[in-house]
Chimera marker file (.cmm) of the C-alpha trace (Angstrom):
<marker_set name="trace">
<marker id="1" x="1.986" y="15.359" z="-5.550" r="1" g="1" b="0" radius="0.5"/>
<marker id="2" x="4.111" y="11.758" z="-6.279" r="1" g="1" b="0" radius="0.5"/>
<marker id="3" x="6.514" y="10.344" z="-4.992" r="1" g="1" b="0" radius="0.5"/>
<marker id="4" x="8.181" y="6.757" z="-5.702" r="1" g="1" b="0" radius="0.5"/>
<marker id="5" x="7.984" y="4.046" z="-2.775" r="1" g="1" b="0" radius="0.5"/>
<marker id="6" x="9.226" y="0.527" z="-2.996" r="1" g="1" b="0" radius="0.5"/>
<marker id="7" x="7.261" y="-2.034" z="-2.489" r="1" g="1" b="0" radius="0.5"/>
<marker id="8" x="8.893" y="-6.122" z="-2.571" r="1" g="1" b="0" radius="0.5"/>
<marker id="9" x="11.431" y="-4.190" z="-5.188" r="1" g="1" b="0" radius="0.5"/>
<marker id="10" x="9.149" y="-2.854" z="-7.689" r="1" g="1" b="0" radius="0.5"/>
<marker id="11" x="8.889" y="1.034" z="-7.377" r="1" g="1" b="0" radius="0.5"/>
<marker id="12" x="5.127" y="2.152" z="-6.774" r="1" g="1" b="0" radius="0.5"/>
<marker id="13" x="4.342" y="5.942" z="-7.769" r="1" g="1" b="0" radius="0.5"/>
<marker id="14" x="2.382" y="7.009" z="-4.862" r="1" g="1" b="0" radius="0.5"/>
<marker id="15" x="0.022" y="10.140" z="-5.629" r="1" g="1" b="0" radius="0.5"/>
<marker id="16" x="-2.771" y="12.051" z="-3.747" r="1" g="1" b="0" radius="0.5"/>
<marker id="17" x="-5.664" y="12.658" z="-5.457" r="1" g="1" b="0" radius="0.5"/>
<marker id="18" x="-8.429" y="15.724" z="-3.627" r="1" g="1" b="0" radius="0.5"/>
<marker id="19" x="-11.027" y="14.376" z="-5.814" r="1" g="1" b="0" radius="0.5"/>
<marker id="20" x="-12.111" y="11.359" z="-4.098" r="1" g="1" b="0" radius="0.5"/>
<marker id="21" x="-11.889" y="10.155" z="-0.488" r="1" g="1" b="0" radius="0.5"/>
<marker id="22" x="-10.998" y="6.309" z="-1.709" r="1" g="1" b="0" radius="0.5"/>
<marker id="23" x="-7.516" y="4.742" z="-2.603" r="1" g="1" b="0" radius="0.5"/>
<marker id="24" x="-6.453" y="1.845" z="-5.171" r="1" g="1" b="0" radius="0.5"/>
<marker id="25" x="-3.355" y="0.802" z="-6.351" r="1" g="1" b="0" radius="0.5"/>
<marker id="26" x="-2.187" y="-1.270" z="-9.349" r="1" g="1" b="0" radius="0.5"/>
<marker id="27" x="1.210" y="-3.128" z="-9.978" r="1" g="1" b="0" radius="0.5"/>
<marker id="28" x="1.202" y="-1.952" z="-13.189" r="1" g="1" b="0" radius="0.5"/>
<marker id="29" x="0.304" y="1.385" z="-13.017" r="1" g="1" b="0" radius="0.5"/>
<marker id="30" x="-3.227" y="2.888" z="-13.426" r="1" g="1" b="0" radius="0.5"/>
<marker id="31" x="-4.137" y="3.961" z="-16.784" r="1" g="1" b="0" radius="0.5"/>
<marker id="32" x="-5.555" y="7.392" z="-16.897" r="1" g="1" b="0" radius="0.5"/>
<marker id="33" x="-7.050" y="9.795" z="-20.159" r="1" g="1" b="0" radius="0.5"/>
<marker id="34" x="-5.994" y="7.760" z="-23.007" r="1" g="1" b="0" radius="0.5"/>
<marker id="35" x="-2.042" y="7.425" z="-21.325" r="1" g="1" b="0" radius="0.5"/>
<marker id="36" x="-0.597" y="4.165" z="-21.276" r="1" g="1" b="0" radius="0.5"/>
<marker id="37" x="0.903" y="2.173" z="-18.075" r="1" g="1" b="0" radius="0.5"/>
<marker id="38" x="4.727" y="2.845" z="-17.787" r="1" g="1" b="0" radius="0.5"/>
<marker id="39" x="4.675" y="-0.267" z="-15.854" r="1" g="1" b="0" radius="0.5"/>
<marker id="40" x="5.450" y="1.020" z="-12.278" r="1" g="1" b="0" radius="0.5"/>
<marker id="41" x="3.148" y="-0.151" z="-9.907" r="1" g="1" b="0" radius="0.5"/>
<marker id="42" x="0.763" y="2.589" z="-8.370" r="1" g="1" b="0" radius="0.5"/>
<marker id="43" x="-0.960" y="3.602" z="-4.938" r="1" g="1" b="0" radius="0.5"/>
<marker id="44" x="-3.452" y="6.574" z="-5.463" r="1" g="1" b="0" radius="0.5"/>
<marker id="45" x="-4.446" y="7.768" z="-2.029" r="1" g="1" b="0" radius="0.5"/>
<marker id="46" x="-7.961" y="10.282" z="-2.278" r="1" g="1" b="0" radius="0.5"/>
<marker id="47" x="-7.575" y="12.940" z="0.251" r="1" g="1" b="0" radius="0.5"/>
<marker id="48" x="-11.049" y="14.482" z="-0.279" r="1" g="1" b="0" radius="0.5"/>
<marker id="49" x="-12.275" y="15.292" z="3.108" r="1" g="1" b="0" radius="0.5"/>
<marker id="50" x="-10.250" y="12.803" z="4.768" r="1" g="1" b="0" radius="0.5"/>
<marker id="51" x="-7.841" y="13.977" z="7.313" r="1" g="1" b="0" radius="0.5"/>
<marker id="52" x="-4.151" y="12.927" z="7.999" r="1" g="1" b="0" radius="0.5"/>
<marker id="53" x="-5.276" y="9.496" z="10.076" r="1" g="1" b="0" radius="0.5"/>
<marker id="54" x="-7.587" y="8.997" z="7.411" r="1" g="1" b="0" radius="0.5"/>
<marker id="55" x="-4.534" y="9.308" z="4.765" r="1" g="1" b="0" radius="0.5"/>
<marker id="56" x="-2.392" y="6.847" z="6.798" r="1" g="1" b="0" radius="0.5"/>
<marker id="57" x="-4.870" y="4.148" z="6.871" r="1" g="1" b="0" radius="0.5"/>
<marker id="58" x="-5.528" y="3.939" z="3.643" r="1" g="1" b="0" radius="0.5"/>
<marker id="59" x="-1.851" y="4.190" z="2.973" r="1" g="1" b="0" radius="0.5"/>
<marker id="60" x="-1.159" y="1.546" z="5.070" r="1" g="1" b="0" radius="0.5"/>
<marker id="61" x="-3.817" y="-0.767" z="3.364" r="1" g="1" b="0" radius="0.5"/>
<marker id="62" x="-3.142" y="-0.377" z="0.115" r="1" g="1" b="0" radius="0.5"/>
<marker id="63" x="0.825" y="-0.837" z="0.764" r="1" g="1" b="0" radius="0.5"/>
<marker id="64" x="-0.403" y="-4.023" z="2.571" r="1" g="1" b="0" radius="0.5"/>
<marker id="65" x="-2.608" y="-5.063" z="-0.443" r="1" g="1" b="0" radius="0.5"/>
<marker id="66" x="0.095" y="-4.582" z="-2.732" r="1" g="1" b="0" radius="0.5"/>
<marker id="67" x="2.718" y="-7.012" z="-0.990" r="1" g="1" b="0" radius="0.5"/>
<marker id="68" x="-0.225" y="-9.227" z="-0.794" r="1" g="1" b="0" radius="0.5"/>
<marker id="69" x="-0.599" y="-9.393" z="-4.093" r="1" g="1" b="0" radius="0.5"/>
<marker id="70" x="3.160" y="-9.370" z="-5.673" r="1" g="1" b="0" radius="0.5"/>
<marker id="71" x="3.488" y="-12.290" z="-3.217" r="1" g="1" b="0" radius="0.5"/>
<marker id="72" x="0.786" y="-14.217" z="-4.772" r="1" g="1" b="0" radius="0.5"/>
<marker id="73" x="-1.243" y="-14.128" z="-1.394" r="1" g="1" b="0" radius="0.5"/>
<marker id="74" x="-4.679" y="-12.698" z="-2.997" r="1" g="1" b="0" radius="0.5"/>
<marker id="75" x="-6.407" y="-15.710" z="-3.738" r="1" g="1" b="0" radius="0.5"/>
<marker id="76" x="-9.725" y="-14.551" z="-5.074" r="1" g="1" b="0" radius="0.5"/>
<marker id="77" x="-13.157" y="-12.725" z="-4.407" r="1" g="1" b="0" radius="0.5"/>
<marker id="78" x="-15.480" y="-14.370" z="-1.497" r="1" g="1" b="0" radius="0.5"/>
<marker id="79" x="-18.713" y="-13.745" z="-2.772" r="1" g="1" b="0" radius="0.5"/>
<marker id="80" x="-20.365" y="-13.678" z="-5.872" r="1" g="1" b="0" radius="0.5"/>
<marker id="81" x="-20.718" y="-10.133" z="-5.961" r="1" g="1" b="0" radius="0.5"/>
<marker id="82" x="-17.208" y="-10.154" z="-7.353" r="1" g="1" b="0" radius="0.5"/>
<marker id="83" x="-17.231" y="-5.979" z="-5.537" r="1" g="1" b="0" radius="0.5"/>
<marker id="84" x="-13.574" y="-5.975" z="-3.763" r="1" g="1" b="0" radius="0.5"/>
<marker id="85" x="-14.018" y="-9.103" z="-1.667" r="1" g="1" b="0" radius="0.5"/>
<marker id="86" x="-10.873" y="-10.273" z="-2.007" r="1" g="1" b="0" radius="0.5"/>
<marker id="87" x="-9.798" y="-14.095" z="0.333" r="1" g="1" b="0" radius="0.5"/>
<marker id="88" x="-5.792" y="-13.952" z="1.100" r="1" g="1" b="0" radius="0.5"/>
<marker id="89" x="-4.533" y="-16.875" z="1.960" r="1" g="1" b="0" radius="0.5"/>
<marker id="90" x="-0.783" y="-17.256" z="4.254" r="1" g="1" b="0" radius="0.5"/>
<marker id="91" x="1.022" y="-19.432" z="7.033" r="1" g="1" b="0" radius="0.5"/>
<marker id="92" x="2.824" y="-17.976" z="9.711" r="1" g="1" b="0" radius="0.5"/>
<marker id="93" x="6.045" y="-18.051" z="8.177" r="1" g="1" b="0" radius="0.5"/>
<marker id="94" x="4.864" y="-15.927" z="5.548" r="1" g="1" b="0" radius="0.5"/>
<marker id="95" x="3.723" y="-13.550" z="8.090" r="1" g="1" b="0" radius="0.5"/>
<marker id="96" x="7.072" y="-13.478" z="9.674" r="1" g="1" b="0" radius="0.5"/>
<marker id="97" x="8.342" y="-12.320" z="7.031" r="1" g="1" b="0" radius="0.5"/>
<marker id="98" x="5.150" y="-10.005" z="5.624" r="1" g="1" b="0" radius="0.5"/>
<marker id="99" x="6.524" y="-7.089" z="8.653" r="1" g="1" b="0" radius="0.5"/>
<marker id="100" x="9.663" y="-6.311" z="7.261" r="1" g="1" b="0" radius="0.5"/>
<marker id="101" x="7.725" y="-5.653" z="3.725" r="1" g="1" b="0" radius="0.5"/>
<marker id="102" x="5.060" y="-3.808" z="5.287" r="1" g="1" b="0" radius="0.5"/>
<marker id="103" x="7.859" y="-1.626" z="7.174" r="1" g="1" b="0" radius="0.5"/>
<marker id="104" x="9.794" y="-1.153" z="4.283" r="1" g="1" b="0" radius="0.5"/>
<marker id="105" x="7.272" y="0.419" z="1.858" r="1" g="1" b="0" radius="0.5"/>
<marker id="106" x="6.014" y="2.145" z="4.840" r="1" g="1" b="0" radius="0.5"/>
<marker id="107" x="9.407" y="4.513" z="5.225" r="1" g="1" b="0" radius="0.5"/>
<marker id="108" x="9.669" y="4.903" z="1.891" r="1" g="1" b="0" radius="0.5"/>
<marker id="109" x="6.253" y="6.326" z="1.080" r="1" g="1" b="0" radius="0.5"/>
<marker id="110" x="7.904" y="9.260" z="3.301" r="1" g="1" b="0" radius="0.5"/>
<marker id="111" x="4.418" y="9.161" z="5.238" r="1" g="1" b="0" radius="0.5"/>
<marker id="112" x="6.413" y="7.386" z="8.199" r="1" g="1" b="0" radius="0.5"/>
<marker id="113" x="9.167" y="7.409" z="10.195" r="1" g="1" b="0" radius="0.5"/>
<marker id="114" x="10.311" y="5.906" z="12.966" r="1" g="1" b="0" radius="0.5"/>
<marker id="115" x="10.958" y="7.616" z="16.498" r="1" g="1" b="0" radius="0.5"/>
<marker id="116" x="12.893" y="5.436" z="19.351" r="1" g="1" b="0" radius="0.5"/>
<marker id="117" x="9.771" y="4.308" z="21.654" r="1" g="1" b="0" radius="0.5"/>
<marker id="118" x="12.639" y="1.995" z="23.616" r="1" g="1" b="0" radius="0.5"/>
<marker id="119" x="12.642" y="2.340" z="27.278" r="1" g="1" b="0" radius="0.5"/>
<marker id="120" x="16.381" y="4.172" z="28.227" r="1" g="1" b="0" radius="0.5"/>
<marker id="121" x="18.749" y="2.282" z="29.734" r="1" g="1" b="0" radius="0.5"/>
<marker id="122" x="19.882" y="3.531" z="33.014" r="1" g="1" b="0" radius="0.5"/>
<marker id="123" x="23.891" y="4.192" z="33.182" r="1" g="1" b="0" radius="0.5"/>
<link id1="1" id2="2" r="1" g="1" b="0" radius="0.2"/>
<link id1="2" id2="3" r="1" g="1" b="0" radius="0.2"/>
<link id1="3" id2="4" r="1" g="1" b="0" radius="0.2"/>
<link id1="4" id2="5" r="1" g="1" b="0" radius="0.2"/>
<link id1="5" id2="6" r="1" g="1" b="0" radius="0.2"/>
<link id1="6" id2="7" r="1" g="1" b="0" radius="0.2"/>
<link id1="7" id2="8" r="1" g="1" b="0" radius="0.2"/>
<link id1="8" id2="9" r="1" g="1" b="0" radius="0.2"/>
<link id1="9" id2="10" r="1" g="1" b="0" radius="0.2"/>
<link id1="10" id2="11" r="1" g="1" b="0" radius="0.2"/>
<link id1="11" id2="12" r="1" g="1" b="0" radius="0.2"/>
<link id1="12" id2="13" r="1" g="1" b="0" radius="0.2"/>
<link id1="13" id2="14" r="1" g="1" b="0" radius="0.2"/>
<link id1="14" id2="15" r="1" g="1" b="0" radius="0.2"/>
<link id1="15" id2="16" r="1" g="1" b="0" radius="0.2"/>
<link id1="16" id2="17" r="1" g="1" b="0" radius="0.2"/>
<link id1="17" id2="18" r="1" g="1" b="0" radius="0.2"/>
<link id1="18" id2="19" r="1" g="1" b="0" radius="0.2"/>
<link id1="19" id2="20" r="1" g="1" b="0" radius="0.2"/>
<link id1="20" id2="21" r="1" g="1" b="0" radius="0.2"/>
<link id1="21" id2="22" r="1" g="1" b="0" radius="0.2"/>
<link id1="22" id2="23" r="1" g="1" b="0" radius="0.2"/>
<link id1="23" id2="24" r="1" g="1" b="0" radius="0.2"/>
<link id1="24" id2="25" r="1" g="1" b="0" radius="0.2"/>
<link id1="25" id2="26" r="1" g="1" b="0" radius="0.2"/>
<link id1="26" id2="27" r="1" g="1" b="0" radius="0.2"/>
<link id1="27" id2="28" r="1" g="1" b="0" radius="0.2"/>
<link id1="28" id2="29" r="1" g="1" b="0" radius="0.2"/>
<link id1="29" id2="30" r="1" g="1" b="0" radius="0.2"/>
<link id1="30" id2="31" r="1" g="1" b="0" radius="0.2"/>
<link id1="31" id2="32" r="1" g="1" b="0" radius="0.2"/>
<link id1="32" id2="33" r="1" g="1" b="0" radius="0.2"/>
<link id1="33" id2="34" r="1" g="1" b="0" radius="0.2"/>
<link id1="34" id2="35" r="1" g="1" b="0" radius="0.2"/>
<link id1="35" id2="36" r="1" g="1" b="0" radius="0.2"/>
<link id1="36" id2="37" r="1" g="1" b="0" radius="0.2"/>
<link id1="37" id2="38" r="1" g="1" b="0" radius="0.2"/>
<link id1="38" id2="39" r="1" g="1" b="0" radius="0.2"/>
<link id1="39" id2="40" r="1" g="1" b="0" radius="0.2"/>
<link id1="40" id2="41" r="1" g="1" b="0" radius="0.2"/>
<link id1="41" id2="42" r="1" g="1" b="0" radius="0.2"/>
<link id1="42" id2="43" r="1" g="1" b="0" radius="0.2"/>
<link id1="43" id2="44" r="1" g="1" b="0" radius="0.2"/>
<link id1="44" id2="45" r="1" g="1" b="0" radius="0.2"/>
<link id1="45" id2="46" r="1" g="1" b="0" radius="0.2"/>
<link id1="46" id2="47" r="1" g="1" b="0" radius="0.2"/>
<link id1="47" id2="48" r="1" g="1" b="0" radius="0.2"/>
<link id1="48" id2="49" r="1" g="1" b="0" radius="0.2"/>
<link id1="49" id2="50" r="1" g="1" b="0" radius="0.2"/>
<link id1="50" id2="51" r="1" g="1" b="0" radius="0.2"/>
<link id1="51" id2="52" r="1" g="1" b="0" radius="0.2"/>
<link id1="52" id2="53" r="1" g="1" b="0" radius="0.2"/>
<link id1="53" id2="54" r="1" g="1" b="0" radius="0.2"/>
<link id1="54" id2="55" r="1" g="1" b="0" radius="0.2"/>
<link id1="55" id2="56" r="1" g="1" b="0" radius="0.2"/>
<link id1="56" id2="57" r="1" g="1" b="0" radius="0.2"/>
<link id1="57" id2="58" r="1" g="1" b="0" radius="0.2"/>
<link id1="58" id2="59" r="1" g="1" b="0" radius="0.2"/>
<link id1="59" id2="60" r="1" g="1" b="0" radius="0.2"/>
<link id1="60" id2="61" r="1" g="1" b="0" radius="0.2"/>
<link id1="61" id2="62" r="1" g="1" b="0" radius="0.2"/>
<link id1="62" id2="63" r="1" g="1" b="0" radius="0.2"/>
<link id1="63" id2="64" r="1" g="1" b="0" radius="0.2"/>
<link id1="64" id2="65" r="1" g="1" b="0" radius="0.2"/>
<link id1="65" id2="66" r="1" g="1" b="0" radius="0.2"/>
<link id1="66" id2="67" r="1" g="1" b="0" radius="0.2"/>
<link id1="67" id2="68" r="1" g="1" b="0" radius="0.2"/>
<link id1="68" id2="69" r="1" g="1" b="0" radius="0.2"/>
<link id1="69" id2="70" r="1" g="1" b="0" radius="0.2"/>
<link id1="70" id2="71" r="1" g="1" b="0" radius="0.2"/>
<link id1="71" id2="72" r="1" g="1" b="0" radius="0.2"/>
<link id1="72" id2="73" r="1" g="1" b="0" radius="0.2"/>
<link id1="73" id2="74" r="1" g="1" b="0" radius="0.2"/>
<link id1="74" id2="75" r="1" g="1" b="0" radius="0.2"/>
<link id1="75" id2="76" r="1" g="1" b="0" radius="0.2"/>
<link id1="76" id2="77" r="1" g="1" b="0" radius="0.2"/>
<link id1="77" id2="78" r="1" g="1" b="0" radius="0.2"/>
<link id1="78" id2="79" r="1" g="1" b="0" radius="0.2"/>
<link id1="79" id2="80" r="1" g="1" b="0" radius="0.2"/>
<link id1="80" id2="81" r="1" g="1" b="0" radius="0.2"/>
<link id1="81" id2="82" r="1" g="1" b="0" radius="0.2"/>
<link id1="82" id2="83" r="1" g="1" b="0" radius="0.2"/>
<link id1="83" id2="84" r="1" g="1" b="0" radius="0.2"/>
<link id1="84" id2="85" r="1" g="1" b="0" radius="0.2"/>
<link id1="85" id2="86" r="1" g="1" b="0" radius="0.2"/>
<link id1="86" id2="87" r="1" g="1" b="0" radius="0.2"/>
<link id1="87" id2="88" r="1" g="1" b="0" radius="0.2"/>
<link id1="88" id2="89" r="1" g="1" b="0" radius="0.2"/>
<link id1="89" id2="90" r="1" g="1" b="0" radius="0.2"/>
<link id1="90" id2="91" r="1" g="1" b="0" radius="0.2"/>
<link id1="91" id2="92" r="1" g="1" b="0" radius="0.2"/>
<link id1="92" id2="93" r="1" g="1" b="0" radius="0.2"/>
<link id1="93" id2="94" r="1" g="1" b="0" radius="0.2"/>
<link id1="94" id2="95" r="1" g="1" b="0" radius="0.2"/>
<link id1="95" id2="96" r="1" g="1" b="0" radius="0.2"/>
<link id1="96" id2="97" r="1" g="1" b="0" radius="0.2"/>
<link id1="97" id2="98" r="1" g="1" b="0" radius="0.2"/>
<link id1="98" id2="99" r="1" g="1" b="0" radius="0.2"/>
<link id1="99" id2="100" r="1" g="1" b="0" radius="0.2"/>
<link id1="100" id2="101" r="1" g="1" b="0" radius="0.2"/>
<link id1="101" id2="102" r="1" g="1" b="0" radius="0.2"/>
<link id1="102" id2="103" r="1" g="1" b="0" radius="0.2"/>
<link id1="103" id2="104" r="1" g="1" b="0" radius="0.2"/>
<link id1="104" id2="105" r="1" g="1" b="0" radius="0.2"/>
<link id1="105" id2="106" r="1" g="1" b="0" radius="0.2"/>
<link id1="106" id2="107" r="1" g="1" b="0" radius="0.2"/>
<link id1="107" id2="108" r="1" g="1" b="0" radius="0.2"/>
<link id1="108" id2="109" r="1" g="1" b="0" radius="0.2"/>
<link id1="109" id2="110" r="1" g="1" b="0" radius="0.2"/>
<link id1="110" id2="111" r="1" g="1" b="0" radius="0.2"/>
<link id1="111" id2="112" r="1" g="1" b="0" radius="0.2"/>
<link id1="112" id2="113" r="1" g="1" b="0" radius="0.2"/>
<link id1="113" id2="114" r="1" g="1" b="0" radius="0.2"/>
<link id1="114" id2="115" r="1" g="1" b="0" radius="0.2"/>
<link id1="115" id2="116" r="1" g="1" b="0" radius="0.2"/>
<link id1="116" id2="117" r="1" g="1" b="0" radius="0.2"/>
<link id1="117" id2="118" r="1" g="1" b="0" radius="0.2"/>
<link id1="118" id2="119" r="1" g="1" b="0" radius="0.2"/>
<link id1="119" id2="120" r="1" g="1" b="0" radius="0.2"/>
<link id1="120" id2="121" r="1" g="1" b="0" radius="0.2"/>
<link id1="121" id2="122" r="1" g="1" b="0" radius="0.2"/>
<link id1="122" id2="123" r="1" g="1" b="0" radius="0.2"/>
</marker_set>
């Protein structure tokens, strides 16, 4: 199963994979037996023995991750292990501005939507 989301205006195929329990993306695609990158970015979510929280986490991290790094936030790893330990490095204005991306790809994956959580107003 894929579908596209948009993430700071680059589409990202986003697929579920039952073989692992892990995601990764890529911003320009993931290469896979022999195929070439089509250039898309791409957010592989493992659903092996995860359940639908589980899914949504890593969904939301790796939509996170990507903004991250198409905003040239992702500085670098933090150890010398060089295993995923990435340093990101923002101001507060960037954050400001970071929710509305997050948001964004989030409703588009399709994973999300929103429901009204406002207090009514009385009449």
């Amino acid at each position: 199963m894929s579908r596209s989301i948009k993430i700071c205006s680059r589409d990202f195929k986003l697929t579920f994979n039952s073989n692992h329990s892990g995601a990764r993306f890529a911003c320009c695609g993931i290469e896979r037996n022999g195929k070439k990158k089509d250039g898309r970015g791409e957010i592989e979510i493992g659903t092996k023995q995860n359940d639908l929280r589980d899914c949504a986490e890593r969904v939301v991290h790796e939509v996170m991750e990507a903004i991250f790094v198409e905003d040239d936030k992702r500085w670098g790893h933090s150890s010398e292990s060089q295993d995923c330990e990435y340093l990101f490095s923002f101001g507060h204005d960037y954050l400001c501005s970071f929710d509305k991306k997050v948001v964004d790809g989030l409703l588009t994956s399709g994973f999300f939507k929103l429901t009204d959580g406002r207090p009514k107003r009385r009449k």
